[in-house]
PAMAR-882433 format. One record per residue: residue in one letter; x, y, z of N, C-alpha, C in turn. Coordinates in pm, whole numbers, plus 50000, padded with zeros to 5 digits. Last residue first. Layout:
<sites>
AXYZXYZXYZ ...
</sites>
This chain:
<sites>
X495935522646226495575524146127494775533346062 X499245543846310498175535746327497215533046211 X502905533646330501665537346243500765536046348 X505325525646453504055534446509503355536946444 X506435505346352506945521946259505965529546343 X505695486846439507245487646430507245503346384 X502975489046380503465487846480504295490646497 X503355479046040502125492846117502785491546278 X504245457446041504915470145970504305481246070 X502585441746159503905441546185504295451446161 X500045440046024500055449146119501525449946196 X500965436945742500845448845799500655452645888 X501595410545839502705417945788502605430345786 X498785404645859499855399545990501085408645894 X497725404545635497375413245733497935414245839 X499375383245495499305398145407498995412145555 X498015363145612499585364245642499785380245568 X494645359745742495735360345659497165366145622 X494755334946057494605354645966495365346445861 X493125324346279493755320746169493575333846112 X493025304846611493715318546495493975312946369 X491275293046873491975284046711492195304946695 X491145310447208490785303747104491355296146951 X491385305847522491685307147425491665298647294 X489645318247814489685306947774490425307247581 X490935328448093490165333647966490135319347920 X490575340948425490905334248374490255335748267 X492625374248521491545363648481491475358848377 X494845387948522495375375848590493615369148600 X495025408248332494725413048460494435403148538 X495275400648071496515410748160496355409748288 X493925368448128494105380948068495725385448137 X495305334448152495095342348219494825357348134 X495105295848037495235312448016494985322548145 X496035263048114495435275448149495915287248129 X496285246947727496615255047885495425264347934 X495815248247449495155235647590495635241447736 X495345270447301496535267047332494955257647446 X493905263246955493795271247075494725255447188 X495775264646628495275258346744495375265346853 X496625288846365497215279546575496165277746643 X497745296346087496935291946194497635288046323 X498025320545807498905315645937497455311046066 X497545313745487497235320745630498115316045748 X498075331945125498875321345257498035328645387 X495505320244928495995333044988496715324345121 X493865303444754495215307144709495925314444777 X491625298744819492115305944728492855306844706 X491805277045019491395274444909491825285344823 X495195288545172493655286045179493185283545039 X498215276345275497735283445152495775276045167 X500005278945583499235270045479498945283645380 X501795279145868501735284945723501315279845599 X501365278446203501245268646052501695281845897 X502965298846467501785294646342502165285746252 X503655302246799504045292046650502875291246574 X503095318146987504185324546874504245315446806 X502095295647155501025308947135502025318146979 X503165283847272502645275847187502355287447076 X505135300047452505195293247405504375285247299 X505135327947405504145324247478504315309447461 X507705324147177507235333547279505845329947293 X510005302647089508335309847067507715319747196 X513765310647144512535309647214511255309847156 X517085310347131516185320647102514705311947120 X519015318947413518345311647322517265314247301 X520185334547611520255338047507519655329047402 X519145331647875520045319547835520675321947699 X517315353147893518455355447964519555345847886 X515285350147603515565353147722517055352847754 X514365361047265515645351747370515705361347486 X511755351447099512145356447201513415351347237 X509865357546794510495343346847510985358846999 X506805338646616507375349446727508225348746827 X507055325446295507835324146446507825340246496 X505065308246102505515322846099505635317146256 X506535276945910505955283545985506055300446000 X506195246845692506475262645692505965267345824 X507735217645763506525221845787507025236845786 X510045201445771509855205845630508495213445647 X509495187846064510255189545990509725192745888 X507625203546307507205193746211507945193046111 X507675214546655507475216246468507815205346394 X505625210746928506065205446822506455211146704 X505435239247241505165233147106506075225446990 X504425234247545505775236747450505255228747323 X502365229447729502335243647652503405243847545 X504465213447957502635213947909503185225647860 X507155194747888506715210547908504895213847850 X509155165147916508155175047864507605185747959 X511885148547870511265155947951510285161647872 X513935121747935512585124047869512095132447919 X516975101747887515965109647985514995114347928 X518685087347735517435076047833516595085047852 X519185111547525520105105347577518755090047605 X516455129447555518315132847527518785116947579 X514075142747414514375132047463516025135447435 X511875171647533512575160747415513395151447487 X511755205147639511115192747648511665181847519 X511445240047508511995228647619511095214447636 X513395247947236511775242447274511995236247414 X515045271547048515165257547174513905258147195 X515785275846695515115281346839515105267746887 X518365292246467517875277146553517015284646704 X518145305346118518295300646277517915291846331 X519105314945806519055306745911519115310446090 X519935340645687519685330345621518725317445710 X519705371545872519965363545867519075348745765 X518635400846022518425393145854519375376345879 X517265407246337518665407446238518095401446119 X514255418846336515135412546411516475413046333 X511185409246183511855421646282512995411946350 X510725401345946510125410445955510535418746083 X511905374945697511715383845805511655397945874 X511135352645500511055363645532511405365345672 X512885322045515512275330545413511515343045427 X515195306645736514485319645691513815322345560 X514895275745799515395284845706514715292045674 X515685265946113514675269046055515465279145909 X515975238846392516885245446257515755250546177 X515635235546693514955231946573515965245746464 X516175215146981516655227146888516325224346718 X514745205547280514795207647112514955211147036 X516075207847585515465215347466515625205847326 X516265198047901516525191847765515415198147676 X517995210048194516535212548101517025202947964 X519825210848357518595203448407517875204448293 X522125227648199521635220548298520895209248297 X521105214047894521525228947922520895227048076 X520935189547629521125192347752521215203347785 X519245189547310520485195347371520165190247504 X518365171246950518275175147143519345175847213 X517185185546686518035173046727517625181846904 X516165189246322515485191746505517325181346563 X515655208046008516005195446163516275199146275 X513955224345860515285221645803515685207745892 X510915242045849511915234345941512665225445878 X510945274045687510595260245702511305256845782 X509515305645813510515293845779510025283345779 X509085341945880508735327645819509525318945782 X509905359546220510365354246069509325344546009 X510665382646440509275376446384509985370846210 X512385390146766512535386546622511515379546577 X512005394847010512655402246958512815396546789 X508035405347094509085393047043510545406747014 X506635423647180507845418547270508445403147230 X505225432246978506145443547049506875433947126 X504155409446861504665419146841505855427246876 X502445402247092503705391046986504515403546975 X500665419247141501685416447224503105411247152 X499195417646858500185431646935500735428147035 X498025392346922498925393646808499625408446864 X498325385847291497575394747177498365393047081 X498565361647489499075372947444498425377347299 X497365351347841497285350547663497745359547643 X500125337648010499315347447985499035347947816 X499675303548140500015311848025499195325948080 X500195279148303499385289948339500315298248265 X500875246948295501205256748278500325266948272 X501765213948462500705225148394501685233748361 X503205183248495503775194248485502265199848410 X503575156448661502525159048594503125173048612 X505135146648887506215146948757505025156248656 X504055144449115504375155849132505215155748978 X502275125249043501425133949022503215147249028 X504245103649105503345106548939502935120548937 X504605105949330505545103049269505655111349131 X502485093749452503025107949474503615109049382 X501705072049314501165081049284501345096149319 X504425057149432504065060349278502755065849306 X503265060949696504655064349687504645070949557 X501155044749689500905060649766502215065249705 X502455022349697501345028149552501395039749622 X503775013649881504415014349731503495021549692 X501965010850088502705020550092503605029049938 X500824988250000500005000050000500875012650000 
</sites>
């Protein structure tokens, strides 16, 4: 009896949440330090302390705020290194050769980051017409507003033409 109390302590304290603040496409924005489109090129898995990231290789095809560069690599926390296995409720999958638009962030560790985590990774598809959109699944976490109530968040999908202007429009203080 004692064993099982043990493994279910055990269990529950490995069960990892996360309590997001939702962030606004204008949040992305202003506090990503770099917004690009890319495909995913390859993934492989780092150690860094205690944490095991996913470092995903992405080849720039536009970008819209940050240095120019051909290429970068953002860390994901959670993946498999070695025997060990870690995951991160809220950390998002990319999908080798899958296009994406990245709101990306580097914190302190200097690695560069999705910002909100799930919440900065869009799809990059082409809609029946022909017009590229950027989607994301509503994040499975608990959200919070600015003002620390709880929201519930929803699927996004814009079209990528209107996400570039409102990039532009922001960065330059426009309004509309």
């Amino acid at each position: 009896m004692l064993f099982l109390w043990l493994l279910t302590l055990l269990m529950a304290g490995s069960l990892q949440a996360a309590t997001l603040e939702r962030l606004t496409l204008d949040d992305m924005i202003q506090k990503s330090t770099a917004i690009v489109s890319g495909k995913v090129t390859g993934s492989s898995t780092v150690l860094r302390g205690t944490v095991i990231y996913t470092r995903y290789r992405i080849r720039i095809a536009d970008q819209w705020k940050g240095s120019g560069a051909a290429e970068t690599e953002i860390y994901v926390p959670g993946g498999k290194y070695g025997s060990m296995v870690q995951t991160f409720s809220g950390s998002p999958a990319l999908s080798d050769g899958q296009d994406y638009v990245l709101f990306l962030w580097a914190g302190r560790s200097g690695l560069a980051q999705v910002i909100g985590l799930s919440q900065g990774l869009f799809q990059l598809k082409r809609d029946p017409k022909g017009e590229l959109v950027l989607t994301r699944p509503a994040a499975g976490d608990v959200m919070l507003d600015s003002s620390g109530r709880l929201v519930e968040d929803t699927p996004v999908s814009l079209r990528l033409r209107d996400v570039v202007d409102r990039i532009q429009r922001s960065l330059t203080g426009a309004t509309k």
